[in-house]
C-alpha positions as a Markdown table, in Angstrom:
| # | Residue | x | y | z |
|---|---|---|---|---|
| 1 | Unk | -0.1 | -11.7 | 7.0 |
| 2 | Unk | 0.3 | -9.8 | 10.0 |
| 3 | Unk | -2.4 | -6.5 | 11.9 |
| 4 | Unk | 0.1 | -3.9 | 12.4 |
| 5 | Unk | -1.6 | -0.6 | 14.3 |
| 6 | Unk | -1.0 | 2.8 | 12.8 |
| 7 | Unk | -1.5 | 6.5 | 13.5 |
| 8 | Unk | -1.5 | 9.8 | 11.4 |
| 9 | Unk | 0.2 | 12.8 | 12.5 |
| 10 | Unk | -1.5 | 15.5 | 11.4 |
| 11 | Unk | -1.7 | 19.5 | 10.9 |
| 12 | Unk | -5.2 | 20.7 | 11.7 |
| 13 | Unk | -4.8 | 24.7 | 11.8 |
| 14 | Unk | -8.8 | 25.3 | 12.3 |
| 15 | Unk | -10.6 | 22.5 | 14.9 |
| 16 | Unk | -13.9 | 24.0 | 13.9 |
| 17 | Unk | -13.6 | 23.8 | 10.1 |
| 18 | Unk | -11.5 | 20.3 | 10.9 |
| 19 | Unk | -9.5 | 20.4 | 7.6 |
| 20 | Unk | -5.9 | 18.4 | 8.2 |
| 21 | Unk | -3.4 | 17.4 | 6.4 |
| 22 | Unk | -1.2 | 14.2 | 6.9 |
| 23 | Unk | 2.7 | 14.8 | 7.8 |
| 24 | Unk | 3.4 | 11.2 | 9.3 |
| 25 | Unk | 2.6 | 8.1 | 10.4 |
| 26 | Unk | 3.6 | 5.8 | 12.8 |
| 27 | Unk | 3.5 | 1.5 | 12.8 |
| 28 | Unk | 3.5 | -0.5 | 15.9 |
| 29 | Unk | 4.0 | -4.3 | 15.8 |
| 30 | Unk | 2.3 | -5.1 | 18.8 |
| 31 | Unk | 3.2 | -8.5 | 19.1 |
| 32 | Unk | 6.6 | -8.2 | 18.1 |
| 33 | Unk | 7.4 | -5.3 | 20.1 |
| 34 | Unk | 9.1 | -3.3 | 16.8 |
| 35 | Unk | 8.1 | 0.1 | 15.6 |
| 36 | Unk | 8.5 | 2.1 | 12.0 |
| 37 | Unk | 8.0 | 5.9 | 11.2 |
| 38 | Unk | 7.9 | 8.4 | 8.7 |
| 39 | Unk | 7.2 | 12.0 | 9.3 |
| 40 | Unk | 8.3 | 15.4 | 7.1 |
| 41 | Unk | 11.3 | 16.3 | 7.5 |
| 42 | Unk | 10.6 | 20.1 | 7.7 |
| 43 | Unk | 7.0 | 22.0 | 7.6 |
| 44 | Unk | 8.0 | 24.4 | 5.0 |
| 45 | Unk | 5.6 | 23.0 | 2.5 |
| 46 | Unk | 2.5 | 23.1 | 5.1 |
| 47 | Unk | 3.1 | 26.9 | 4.7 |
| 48 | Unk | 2.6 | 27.2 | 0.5 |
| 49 | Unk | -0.9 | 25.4 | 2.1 |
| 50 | Unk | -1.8 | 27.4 | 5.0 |
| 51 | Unk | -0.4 | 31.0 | 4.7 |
| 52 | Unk | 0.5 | 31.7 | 8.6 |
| 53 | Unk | 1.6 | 28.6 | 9.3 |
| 54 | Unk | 4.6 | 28.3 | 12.2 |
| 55 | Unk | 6.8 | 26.7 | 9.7 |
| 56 | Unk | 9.9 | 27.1 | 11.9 |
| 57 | Unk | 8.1 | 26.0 | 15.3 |
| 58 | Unk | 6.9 | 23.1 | 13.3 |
| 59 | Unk | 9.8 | 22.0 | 12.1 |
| 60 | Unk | 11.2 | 22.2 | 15.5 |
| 61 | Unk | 8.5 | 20.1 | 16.7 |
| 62 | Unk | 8.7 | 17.4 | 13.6 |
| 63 | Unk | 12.8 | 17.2 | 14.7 |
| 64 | Unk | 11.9 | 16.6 | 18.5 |
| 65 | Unk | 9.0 | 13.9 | 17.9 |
| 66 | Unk | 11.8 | 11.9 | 15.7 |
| 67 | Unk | 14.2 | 12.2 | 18.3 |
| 68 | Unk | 11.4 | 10.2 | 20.7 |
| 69 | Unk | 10.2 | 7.7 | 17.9 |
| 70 | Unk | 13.8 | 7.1 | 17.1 |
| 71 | Unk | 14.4 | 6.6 | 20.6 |
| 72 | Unk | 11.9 | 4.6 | 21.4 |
| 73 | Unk | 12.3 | 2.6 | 18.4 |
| 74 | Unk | 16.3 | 2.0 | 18.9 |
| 75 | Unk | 15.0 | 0.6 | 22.5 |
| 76 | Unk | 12.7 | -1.9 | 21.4 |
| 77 | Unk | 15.4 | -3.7 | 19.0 |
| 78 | Unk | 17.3 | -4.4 | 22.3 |
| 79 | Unk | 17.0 | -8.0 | 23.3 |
| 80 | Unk | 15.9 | -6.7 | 26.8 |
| 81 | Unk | 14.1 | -3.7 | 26.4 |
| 82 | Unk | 12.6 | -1.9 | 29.7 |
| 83 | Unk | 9.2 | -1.2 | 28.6 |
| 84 | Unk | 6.2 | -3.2 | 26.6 |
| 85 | Unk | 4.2 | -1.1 | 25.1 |
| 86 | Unk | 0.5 | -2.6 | 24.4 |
| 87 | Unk | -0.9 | -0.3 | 21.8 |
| 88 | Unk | 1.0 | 2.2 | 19.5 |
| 89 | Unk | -1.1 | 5.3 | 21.3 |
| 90 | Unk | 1.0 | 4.4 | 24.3 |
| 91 | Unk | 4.3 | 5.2 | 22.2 |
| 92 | Unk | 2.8 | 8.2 | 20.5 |
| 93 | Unk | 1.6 | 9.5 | 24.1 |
| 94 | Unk | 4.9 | 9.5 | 25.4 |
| 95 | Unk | 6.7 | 11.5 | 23.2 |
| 96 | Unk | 4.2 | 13.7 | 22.3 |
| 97 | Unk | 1.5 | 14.2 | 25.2 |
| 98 | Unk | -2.2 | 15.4 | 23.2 |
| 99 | Unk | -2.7 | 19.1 | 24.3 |
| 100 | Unk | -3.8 | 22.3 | 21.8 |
| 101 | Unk | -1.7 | 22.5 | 19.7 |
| 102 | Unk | -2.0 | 22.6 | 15.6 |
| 103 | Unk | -0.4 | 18.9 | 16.0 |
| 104 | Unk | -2.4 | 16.0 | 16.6 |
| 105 | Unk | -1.7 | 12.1 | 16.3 |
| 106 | Unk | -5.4 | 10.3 | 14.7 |
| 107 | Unk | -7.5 | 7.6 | 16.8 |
| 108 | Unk | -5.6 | 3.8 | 16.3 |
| 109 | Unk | -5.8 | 2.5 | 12.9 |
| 110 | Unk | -5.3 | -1.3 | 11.8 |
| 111 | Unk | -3.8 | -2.4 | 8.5 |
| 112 | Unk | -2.6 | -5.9 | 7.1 |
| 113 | Unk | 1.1 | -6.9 | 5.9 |
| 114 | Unk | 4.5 | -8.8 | 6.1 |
| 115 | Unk | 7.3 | -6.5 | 6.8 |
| 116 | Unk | 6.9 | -3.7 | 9.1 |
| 117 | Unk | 8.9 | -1.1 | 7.3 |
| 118 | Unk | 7.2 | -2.3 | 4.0 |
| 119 | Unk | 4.0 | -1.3 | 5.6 |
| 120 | Unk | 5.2 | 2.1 | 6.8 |
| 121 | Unk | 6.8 | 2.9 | 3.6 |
| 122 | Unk | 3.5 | 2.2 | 2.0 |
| 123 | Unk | 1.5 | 4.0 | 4.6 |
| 124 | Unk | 3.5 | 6.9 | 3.8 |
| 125 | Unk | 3.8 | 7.2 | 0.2 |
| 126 | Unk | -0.3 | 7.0 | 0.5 |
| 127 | Unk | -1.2 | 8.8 | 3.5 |
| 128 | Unk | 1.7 | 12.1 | 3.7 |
| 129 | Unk | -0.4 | 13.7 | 1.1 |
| 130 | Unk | 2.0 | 16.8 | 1.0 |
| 131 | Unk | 4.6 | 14.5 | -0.7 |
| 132 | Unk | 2.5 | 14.5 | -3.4 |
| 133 | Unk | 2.1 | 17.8 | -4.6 |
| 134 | Unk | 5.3 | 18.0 | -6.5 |
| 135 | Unk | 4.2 | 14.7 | -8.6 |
| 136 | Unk | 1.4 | 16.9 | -10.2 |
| 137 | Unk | 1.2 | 14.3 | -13.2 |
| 138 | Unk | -2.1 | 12.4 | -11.9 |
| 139 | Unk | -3.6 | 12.1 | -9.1 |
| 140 | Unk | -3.1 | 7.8 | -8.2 |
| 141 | Unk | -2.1 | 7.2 | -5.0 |
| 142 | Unk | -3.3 | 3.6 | -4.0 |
| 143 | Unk | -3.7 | 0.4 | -5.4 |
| 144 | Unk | -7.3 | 0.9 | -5.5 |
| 145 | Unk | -7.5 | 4.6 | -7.5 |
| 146 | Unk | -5.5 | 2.8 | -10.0 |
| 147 | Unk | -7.8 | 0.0 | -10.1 |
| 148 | Unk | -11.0 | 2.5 | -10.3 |
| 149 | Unk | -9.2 | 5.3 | -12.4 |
| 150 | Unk | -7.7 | 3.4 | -15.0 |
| 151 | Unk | -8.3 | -0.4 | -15.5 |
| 152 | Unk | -11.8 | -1.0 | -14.5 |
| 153 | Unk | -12.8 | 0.5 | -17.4 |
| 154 | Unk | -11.2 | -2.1 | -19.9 |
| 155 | Unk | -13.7 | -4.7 | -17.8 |
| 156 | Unk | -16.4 | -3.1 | -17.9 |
| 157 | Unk | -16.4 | -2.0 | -21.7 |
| 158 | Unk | -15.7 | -6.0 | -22.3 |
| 159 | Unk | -18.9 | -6.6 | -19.8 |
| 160 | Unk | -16.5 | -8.7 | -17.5 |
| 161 | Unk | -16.4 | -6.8 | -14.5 |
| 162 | Unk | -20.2 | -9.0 | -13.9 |
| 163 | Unk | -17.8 | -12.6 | -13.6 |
| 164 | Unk | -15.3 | -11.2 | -11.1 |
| 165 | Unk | -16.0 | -11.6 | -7.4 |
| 166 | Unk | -13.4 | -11.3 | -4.2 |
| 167 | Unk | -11.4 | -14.8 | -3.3 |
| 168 | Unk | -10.0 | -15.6 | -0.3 |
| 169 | Unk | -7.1 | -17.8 | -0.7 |
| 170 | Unk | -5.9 | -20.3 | 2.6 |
| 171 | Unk | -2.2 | -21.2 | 2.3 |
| 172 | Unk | 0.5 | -22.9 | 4.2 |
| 173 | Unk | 1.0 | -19.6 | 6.5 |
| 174 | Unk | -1.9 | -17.3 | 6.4 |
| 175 | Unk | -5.6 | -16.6 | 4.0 |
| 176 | Unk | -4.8 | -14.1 | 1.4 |
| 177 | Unk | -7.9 | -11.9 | 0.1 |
| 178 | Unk | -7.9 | -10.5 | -3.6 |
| 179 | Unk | -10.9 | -8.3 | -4.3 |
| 180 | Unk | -11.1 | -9.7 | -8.4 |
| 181 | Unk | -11.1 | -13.4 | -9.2 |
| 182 | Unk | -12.7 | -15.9 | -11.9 |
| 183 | Unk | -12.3 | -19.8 | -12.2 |
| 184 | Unk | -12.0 | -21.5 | -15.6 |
| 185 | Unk | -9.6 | -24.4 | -15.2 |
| 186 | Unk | -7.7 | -22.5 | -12.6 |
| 187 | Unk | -8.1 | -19.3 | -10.7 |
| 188 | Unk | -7.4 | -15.8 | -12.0 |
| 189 | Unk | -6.8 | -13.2 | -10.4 |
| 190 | Unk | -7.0 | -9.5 | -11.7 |
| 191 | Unk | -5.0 | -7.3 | -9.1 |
| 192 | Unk | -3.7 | -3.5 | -9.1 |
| 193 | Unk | -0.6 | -2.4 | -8.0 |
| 194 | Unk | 0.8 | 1.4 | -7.9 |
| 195 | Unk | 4.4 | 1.4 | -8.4 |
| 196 | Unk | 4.5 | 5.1 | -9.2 |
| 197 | Unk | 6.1 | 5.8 | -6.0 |
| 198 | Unk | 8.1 | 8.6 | -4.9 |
| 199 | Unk | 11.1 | 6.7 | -3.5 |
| 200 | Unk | 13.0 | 3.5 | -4.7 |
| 201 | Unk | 13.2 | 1.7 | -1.2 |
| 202 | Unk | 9.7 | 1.7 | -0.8 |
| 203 | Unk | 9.0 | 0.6 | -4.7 |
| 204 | Unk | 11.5 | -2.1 | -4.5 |
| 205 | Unk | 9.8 | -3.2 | -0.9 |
| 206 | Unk | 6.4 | -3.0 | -2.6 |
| 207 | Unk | 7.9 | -6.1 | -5.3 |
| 208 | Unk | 9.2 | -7.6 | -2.5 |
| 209 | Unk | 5.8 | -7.9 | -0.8 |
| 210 | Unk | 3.9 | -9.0 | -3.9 |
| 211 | Unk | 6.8 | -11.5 | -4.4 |
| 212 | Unk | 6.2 | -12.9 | -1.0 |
| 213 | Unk | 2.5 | -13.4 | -1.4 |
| 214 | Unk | 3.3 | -14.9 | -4.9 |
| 215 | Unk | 4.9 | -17.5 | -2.9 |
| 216 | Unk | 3.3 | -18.2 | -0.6 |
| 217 | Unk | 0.6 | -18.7 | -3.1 |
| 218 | Unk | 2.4 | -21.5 | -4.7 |
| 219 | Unk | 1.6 | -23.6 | -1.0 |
| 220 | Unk | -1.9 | -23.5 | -1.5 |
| 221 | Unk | -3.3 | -26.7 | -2.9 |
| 222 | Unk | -5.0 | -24.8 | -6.5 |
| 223 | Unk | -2.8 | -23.6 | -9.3 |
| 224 | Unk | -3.3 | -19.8 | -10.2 |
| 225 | Unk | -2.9 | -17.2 | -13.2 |
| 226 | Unk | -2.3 | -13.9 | -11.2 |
| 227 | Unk | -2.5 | -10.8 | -13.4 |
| 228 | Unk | -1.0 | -7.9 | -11.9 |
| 229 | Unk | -2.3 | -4.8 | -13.6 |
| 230 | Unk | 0.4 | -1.9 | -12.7 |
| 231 | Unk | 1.5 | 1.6 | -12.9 |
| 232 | Unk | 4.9 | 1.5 | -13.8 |
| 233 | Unk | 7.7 | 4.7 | -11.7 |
| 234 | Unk | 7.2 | 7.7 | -14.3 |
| 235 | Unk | 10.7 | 8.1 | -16.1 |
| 236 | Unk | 12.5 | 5.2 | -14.4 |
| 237 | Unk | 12.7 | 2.6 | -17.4 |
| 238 | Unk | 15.4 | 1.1 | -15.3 |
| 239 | Unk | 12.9 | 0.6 | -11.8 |
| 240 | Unk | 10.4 | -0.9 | -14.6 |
| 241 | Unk | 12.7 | -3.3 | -16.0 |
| 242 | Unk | 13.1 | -4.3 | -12.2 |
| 243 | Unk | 10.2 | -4.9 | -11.2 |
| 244 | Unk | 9.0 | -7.2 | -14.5 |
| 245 | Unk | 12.0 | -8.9 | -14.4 |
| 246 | Unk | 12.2 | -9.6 | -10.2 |
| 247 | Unk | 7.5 | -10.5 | -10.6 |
| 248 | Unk | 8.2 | -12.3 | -14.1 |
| 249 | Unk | 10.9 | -14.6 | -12.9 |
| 250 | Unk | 8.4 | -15.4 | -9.3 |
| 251 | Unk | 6.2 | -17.5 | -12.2 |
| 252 | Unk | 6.2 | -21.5 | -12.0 |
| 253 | Unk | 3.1 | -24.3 | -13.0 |
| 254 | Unk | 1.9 | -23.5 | -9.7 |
| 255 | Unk | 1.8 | -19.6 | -9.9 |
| 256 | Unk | 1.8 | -18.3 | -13.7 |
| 257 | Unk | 2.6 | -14.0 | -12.8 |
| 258 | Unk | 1.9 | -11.7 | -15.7 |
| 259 | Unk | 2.6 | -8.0 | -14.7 |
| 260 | Unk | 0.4 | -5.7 | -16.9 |
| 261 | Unk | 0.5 | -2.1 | -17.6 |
| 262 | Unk | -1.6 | 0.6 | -19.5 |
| 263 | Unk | -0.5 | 0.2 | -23.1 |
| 264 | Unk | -1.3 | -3.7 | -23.3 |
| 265 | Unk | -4.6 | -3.5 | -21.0 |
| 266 | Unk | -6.7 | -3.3 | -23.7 |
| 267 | Unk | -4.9 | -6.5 | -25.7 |
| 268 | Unk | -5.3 | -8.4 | -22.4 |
| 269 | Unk | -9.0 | -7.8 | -21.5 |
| 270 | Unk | -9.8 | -8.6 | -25.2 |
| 271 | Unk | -8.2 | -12.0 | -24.6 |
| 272 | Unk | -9.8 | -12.4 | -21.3 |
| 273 | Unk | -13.0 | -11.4 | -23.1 |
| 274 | Unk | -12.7 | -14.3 | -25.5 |
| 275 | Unk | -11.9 | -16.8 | -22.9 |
| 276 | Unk | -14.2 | -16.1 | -20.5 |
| 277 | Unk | -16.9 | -16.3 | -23.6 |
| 278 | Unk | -15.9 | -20.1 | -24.3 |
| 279 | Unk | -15.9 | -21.2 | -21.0 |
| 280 | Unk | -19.6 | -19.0 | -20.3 |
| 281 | Unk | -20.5 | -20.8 | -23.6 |
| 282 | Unk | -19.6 | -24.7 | -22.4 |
| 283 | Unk | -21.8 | -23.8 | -18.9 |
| 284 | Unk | -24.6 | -21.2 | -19.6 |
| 285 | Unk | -25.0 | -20.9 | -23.1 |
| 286 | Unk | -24.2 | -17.9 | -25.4 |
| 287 | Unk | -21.8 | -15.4 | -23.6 |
């Protein structure tokens, strides 16, 4: 796992009231010397938010700040390139200087991953709230809200939620941290992940990611059960299919992956329910 540095571009039409909204972010590899963005393509949904708002000037603005990134970015994948940035304030500083304007980028932010773009993608789909409003069907955005709003519940009815506890895994390459394990014979681990994107590329990059940690799980010296409780793309059976197909086939003795989604939460927590009761049983007494 890599620390990748991030900032928000955001529209903040009152400073005194301080309410923004996100319309891109930017992701700075320091080390490697690569850079991802996404920003909005055009402002004219900031206007259905904030009546009076310079949709056209900001668009304008949104098309020259991609011109910079892009530039910028296209000059770091030379092999020689003319400038080492050490921060990614330095990039967003030169092609858009801070002055008073309804446009601001945020203070540095740190996040962990593998692939750049995987992490901008993701960054994205959870941080450009505005992309959002044309979902409308819930209001899950991140790994965690799903987690919270949906399968939590099935643990604590069951009273398991009391046996899990976060895990940090060392492997061949890096220490992977998962916020829910439990230990019977082997370690369990009891993970959410969002797939309910908005586009493809970043859904399929989002397997890709958990495929990667999947493997390089199986170089750790324990065998694991890793239980990925998911939120499958509304109305793309085919995306679905994908994504328990590309997880379900990652599985060996080392690594047993089961992907797991609403409808067969409650079957699965029953089970877990009756093992963790026999193993509480052999250690502590009744469950």
């Amino acid at each position: 796992m890599k620390t990748f540095e991030y900032q928000l571009l955001q529209f903040q039409p009152d400073k005194v009231s301080g309410e923004f909204l996100n319309i891109g972010v930017v992701v700075f590899d320091v080390s490697a010397q690569r850079l991802a963005f996404d920003l909005l393509n055009r402002a004219g949904g900031i206007g259905q938010l904030f009546a009076g708002a310079p949709t056209r000037y900001l668009t304008k603005q949104l098309h020259t700040l991609f011109l910079g990134l892009n530039k910028i970015k296209r000059a770091l994948e030379n092999d020689l390139p003319l400038v080492k940035y050490t921060s990614v304030s330095e990039i967003t500083h030169a092609v858009f200087p801070r002055d008073d304007s309804a446009l601001l980028f945020s203070d540095i932010r740190k996040t962990l991953g593998v692939e750049l773009e995987t992490v901008a993608g993701e960054l994205a789909d959870r941080m450009i709230t505005i992309r959002h409003l044309d979902k409308g069907h819930d209001d899950i955005k991140s790994d965690k809200e799903l987690w919270a709003k949906v399968y939590k519940q099935y643990f604590d009815e069951r009273n398991l939620s009391q046996y899990l506890e976060p895990r940090t895994v060392i492997t061949k390459y890096a220490e992977i941290t998962f916020d829910h394990s439990w230990q019977n014979g082997h370690v369990n681990f009891f993970e959410s992940a969002n797939f309910d994107l908005l586009r493809e590329d970043t859904i399929k990059n989002k397997v890709r990611r958990w495929a990667g940690q999947i493997d390089e799980l199986a170089t750790s010296d324990e065998d694991y059960h890793l239980y990925l409780f998911s939120k499958m793309p509304a109305d793309k059976p085919d995306l679905a299919q994908y994504i328990n197909r590309f997880l379900g086939d990652k599985s060996t003795d080392k690594v047993r992956v089961e992907v797991v989604t609403p409808e067969q939460a409650a079957q699965v927590t029953d089970g877990l329910k009756h093992k963790m009761a026999i193993h509480d049983e052999d250690d502590n007494g009744p469950f």
